[in-house]
KEKE-3310 file (N, C-alpha, C; in steps of 0.2 Angstrom, whole numbers, plus 5000, padded with zeros to 4 digits):
npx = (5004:5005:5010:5016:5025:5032:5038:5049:5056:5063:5071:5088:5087:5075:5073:5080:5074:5063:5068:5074:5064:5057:5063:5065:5052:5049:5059:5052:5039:5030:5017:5010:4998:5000:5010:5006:4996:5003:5012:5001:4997:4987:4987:4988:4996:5008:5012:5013:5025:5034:5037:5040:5030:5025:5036:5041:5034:5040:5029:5031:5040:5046:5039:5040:5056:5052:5044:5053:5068:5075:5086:5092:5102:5096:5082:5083:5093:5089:5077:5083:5090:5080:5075:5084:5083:5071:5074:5076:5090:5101:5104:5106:5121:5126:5116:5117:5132:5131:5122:5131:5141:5155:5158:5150:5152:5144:5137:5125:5117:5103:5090:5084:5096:5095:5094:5090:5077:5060:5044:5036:5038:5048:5039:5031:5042:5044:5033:5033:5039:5049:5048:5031:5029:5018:5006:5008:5022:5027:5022:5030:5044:5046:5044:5055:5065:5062:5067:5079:5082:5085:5100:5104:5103:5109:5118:5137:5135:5136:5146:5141:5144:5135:5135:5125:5120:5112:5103:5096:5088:5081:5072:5056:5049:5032:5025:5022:5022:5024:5040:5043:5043:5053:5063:5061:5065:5076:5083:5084:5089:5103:5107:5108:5122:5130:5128:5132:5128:5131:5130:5131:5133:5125:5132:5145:5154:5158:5171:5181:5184:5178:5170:5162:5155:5154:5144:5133:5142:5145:5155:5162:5166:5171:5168:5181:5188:5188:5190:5177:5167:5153:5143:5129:5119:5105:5098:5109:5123:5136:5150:5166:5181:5192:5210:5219:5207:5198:5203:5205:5192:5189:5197:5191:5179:5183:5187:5176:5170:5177:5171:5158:5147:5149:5143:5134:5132:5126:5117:5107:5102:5094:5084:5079:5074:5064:5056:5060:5059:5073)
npy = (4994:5009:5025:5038:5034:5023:5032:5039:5027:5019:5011:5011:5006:5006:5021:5026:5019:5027:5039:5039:5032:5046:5055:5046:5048:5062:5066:5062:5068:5064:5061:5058:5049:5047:5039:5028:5020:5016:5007:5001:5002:5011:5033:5034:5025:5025:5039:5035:5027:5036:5044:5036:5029:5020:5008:5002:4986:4969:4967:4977:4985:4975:4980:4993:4992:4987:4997:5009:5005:5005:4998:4998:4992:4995:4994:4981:4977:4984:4977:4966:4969:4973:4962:4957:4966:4962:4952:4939:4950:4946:4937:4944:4949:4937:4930:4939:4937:4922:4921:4929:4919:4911:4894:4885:4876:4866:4863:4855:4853:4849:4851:4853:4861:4878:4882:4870:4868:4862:4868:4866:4861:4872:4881:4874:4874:4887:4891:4885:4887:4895:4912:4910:4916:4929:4924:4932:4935:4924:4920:4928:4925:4912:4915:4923:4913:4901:4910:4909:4899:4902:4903:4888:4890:4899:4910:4910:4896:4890:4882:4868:4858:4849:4842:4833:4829:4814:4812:4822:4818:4808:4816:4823:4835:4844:4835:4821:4816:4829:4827:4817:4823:4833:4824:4816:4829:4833:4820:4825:4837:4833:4827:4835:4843:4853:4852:4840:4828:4825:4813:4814:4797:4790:4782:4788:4791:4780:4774:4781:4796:4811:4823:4833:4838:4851:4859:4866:4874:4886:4886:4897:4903:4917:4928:4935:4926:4925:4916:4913:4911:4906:4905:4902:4900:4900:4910:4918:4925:4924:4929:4923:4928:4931:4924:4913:4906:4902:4893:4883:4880:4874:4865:4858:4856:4848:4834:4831:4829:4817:4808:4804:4799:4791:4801:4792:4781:4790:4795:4783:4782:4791:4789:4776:4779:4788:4779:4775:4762:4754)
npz = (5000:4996:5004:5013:5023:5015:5008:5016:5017:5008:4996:4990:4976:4974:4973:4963:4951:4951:4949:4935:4928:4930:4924:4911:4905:4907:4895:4885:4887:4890:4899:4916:4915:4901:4903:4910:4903:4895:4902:4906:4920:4932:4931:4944:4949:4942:4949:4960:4961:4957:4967:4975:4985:4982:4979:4964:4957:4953:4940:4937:4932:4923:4914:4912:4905:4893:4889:4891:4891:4878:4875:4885:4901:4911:4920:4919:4929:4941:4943:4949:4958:4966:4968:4979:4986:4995:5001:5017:5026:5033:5019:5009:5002:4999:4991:4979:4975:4972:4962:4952:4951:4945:4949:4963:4976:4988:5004:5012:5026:5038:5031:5013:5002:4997:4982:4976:4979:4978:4974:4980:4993:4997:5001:5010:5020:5023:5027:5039:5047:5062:5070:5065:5047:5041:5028:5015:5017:5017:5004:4996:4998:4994:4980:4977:4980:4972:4961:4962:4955:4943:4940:4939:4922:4915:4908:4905:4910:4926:4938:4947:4963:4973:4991:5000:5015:5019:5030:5028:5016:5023:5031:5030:5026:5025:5018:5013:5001:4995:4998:4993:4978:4980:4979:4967:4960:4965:4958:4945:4945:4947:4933:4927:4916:4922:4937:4948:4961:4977:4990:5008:5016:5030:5037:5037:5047:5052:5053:5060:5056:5052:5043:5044:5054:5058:5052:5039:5021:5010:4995:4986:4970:4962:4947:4945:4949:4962:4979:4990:5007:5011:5027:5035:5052:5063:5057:5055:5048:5039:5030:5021:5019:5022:5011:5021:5027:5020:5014:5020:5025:5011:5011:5020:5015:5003:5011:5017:5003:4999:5009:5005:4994:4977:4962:4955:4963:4972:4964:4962:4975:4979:4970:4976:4990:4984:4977:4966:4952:4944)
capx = (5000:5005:5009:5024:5031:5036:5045:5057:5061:5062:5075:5091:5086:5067:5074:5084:5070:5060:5072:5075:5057:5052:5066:5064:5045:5049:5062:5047:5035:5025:5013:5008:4993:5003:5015:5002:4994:5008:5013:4997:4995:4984:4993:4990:5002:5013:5015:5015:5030:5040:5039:5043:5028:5024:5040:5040:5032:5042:5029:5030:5049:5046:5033:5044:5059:5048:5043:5057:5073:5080:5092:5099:5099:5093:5076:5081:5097:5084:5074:5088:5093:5075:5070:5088:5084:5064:5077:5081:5095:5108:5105:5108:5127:5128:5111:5122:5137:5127:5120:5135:5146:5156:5157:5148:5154:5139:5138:5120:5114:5095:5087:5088:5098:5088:5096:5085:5070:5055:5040:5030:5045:5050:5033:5032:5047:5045:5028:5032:5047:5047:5041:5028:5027:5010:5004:5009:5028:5029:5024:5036:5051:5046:5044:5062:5068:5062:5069:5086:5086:5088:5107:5107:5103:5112:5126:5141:5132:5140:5146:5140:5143:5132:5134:5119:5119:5109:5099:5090:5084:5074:5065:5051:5048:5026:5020:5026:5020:5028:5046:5044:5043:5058:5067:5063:5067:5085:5087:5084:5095:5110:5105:5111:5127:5132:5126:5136:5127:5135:5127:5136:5130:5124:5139:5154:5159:5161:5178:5186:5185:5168:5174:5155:5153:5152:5137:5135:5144:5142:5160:5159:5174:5167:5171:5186:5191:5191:5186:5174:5164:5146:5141:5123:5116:5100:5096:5113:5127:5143:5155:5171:5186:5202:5212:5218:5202:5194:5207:5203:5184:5191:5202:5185:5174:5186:5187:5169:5168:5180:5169:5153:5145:5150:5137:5131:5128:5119:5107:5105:5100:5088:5081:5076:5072:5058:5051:5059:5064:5079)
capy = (5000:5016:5028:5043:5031:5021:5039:5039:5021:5017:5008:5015:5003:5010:5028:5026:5018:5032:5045:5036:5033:5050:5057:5048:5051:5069:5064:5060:5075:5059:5063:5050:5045:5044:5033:5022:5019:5011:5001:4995:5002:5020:5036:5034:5020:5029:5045:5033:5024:5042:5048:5031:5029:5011:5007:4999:4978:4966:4965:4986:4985:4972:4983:4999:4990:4986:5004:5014:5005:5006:4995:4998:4987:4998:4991:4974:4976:4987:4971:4962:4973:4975:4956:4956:4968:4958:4944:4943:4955:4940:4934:4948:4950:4932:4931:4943:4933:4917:4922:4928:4914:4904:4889:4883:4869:4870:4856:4855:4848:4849:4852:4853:4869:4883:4883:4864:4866:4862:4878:4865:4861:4876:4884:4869:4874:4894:4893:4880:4890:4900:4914:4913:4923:4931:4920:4936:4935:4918:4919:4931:4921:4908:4914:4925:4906:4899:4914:4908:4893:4905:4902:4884:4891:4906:4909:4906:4887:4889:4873:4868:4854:4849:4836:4832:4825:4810:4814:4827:4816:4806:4823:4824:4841:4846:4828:4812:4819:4835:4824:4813:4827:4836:4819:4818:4836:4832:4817:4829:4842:4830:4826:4843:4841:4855:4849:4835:4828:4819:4809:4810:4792:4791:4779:4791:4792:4774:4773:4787:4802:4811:4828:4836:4840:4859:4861:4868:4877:4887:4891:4903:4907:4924:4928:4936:4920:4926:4913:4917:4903:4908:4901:4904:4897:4904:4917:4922:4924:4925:4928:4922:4932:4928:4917:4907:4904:4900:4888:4877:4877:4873:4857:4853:4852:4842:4830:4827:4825:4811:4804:4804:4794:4794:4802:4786:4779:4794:4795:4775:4782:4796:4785:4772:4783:4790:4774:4774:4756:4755)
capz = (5000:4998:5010:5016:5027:5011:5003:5019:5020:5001:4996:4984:4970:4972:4971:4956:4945:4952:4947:4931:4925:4927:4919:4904:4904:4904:4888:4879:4887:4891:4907:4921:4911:4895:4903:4913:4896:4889:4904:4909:4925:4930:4931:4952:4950:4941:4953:4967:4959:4955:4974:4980:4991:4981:4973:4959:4956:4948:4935:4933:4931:4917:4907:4910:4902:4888:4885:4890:4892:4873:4874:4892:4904:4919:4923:4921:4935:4945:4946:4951:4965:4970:4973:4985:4993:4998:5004:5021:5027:5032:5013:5003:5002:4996:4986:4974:4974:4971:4956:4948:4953:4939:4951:4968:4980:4994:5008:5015:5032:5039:5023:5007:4999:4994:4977:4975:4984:4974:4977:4988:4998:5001:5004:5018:5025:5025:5029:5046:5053:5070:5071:5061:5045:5039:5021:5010:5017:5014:4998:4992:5001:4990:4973:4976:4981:4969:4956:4961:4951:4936:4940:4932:4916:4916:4903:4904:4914:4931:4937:4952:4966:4981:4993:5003:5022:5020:5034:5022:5011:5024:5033:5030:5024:5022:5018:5010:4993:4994:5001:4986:4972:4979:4979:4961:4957:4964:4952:4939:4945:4946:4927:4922:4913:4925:4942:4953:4966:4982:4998:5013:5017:5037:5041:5034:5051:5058:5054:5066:5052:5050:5045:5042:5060:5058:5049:5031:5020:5003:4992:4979:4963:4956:4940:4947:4951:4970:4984:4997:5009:5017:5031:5040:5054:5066:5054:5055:5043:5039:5022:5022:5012:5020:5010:5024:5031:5015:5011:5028:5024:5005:5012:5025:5010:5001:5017:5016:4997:5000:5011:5002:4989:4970:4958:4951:4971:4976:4962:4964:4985:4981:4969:4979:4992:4980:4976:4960:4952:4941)
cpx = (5004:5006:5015:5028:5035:5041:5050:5061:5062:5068:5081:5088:5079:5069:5076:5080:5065:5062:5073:5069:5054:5058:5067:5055:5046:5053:5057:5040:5030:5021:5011:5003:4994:5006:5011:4999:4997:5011:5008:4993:4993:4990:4993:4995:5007:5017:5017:5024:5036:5041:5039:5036:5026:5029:5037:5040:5039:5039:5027:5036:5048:5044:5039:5051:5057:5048:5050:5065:5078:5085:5097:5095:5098:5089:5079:5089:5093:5081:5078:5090:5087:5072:5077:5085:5076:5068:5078:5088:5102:5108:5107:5114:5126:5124:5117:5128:5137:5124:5124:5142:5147:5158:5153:5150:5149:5139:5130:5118:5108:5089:5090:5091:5092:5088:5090:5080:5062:5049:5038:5034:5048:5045:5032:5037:5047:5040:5027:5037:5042:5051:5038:5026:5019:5011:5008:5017:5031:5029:5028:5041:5051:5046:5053:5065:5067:5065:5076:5087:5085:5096:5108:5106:5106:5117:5129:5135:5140:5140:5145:5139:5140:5134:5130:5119:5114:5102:5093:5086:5077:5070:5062:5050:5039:5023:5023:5024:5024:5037:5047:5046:5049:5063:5070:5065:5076:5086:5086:5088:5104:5108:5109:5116:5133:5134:5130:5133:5129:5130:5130:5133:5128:5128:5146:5157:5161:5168:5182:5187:5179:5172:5168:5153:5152:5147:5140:5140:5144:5150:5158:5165:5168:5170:5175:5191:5193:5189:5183:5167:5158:5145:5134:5121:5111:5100:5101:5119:5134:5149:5161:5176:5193:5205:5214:5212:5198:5198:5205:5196:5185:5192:5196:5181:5177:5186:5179:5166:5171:5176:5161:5151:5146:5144:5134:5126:5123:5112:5102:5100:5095:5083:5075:5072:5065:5054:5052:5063:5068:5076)
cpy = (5006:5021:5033:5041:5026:5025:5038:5035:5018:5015:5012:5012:5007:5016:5031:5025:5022:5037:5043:5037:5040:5056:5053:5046:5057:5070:5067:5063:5069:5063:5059:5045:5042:5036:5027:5019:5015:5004:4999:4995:5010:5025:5038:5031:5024:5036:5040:5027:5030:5044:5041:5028:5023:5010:5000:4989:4977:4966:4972:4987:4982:4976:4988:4996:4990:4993:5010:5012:5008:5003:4996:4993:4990:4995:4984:4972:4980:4981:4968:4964:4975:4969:4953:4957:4967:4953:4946:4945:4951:4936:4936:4949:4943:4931:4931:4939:4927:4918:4925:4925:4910:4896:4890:4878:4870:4861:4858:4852:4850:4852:4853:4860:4872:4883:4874:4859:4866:4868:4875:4864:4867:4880:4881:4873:4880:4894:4888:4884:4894:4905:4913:4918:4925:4928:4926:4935:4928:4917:4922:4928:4915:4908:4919:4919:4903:4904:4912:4904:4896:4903:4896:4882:4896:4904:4913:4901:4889:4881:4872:4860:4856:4842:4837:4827:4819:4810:4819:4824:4810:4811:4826:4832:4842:4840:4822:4813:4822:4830:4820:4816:4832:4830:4816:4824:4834:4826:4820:4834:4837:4826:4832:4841:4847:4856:4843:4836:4822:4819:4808:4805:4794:4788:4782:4794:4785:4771:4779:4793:4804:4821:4834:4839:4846:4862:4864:4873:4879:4891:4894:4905:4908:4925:4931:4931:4921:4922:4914:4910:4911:4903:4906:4898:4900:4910:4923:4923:4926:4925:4930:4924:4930:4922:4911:4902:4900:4895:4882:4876:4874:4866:4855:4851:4846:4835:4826:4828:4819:4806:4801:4800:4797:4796:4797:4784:4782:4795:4791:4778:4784:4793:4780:4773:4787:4785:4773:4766:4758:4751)
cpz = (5000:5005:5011:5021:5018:5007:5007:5019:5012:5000:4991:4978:4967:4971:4963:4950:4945:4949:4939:4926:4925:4921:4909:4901:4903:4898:4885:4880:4886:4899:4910:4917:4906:4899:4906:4906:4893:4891:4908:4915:4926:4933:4938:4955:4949:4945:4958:4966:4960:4961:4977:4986:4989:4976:4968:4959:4953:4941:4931:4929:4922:4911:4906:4904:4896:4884:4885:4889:4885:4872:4883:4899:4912:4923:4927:4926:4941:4947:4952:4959:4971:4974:4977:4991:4998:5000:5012:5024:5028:5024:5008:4998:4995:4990:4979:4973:4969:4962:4951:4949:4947:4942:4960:4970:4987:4998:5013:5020:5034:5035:5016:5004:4995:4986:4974:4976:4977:4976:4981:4993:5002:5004:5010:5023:5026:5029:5037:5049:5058:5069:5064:5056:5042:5029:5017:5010:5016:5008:4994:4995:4997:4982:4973:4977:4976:4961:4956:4957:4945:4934:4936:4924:4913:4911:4904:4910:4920:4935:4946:4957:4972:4985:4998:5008:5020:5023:5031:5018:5015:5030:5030:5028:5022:5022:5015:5001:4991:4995:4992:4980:4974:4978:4970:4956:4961:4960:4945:4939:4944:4942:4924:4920:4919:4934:4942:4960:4971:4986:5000:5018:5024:5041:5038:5040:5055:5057:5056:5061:5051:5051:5041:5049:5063:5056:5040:5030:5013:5002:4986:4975:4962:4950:4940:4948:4960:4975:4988:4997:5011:5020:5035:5045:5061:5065:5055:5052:5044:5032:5023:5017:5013:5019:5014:5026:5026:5013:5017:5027:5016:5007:5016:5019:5005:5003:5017:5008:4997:5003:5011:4996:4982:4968:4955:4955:4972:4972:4962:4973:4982:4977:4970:4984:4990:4979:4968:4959:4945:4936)
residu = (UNK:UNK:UNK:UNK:UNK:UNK:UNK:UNK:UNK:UNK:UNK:UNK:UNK:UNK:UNK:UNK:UNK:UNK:UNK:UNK:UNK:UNK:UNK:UNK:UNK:UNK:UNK:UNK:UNK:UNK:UNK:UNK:UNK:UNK:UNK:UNK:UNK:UNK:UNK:UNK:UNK:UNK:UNK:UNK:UNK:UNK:UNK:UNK:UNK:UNK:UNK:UNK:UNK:UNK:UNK:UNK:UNK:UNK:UNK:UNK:UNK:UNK:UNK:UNK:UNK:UNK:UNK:UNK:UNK:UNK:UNK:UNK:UNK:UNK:UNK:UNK:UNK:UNK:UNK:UNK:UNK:UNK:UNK:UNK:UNK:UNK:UNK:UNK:UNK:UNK:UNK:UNK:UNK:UNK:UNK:UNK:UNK:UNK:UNK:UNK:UNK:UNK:UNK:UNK:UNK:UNK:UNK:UNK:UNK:UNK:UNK:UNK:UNK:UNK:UNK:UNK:UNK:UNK:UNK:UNK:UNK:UNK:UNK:UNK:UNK:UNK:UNK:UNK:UNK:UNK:UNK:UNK:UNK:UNK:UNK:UNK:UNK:UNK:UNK:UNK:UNK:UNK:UNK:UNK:UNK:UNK:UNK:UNK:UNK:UNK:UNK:UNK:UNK:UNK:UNK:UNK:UNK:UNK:UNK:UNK:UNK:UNK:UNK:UNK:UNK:UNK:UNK:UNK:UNK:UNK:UNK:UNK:UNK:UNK:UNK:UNK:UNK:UNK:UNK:UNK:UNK:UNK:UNK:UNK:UNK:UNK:UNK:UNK:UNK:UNK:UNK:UNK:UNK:UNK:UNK:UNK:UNK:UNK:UNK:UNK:UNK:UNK:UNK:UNK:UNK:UNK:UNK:UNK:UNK:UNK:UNK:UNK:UNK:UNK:UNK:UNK:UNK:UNK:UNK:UNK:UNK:UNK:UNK:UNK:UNK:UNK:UNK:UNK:UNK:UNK:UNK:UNK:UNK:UNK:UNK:UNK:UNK:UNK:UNK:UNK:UNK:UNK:UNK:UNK:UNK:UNK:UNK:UNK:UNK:UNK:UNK:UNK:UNK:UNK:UNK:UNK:UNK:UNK:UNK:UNK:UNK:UNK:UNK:UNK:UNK:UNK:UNK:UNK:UNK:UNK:UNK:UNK:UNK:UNK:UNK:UNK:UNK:UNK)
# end
């Protein structure tokens, strides 16, 4: 909704397309009505768009693009920058990083990574956390969630390993329905020619080395070739830059690739696990 609290807290991303859009509306000595006209929405939107008091939709950004951009890619990095900044505030940093990563190495324990979450699954899972969100901010947490798997189609194809606790693949997430359709949304992701998915079995620690016992971990090579680890945990984060440090979470995940199942075995596990026969 609208309103002059939305002017002071508005965000930079929403200032810019604000500033942007009315500047090239007056270009073209277009008037609010004009430009509503073109994208579809009245010219109440349109003022309430230029003074920020209801920044701009995802599906107003797309129309504006349509009519004004001309070849620039303003709108459609405004998007980008505007459905970060609807994430929460420990995911933002990396979000960005994540999506122009030339590789990932991520190591997942007590659910499935977000990057792999099917919509029912993850709506299960946003929508059962503590506290509580209200239906609308769930659904937005999940269609941004699910906007992230843009990345395995992306060009340049970012190459991406996961290995997956075990234990993930038998919680129960929402229903037995919903668990079974994310099980076969991962044998479909680790089909990509991009994708490598490992299982760290539930016995990779009974012979005296079990080197998973810190919880997850997400590496990231940016198209800089520069290394940097994320770690989160209770809604709270963490991004890791210094090269020692990144190199010891580097040789950890190494550690527990080693002790994980090859690609063939795991898709055999999640397979069977689904109720699929070979």
């Amino acid at each position: 909704m609208a309103s002059a609290e939305n002017k002071d807290s508005a965000s930079p991303a929403a200032k810019l397309v604000a500033k942007v859009t009315r500047m090239l509306r007056v270009q073209r000595d277009w008037s609010q009505d004009r430009l509503g006209d073109e994208i579809g929405y009245s010219a109440a939107a349109v003022s309430a768009m230029e003074t920020c008091a209801q920044p701009a939709s995802d599906a107003m950004l797309v129309a504006l693009k349509r009519v004004l951009s001309e070849g620039s890619d303003v709108f459609e990095t405004a998007r980008l920058y505007m459905r970060m900044e609807r994430l929460p505030e420990q995911f933002q940093d990396y979000a960005l990083l994540e999506q122009a990563a030339i590789s990932l190495q991520l190591f997942a324990t007590n659910v499935i990574h977000g990057l792999f979450q099917t919509e029912a699954y993850a709506r299960a899972l946003i929508g059962g956390g503590h506290p509580p969100l209200p239906d609308e901010r769930v659904e937005e947490l999940v269609q941004l969630r699910m906007a992230r798997t843009a990345l395995f189609d992306r060009a340049p194809l970012p190459m991406i390993e996961i290995v997956i606790d075990e234990s993930v693949l038998h919680r129960v997430i929402g229903s037995e329905d919903i668990m079974r359709e994310q099980l076969l949304h991962l044998v479909e992701c680790a089909r990509r020619r991009n994708v490598t998915l490992l299982v760290l079995p539930m016995d990779a620690g009974k012979y005296g080395e079990y080197a998973a016992g810190h919880g997850g971990m997400s590496l990231v090579e940016t198209s800089a070739h520069e290394h940097l680890v994320y770690l989160e945990a209770q809604e709270e984060s963490l991004l890791v830059s210094d090269p020692a440090k990144v190199s010891t979470y580097a040789q950890r995940y190494a550690k527990i690739r080693s002790q994980a199942l090859g690609p063939r075995e795991s898709l055999d596990l999640i397979m069977r696990l689904a109720g699929v026969k070979e």
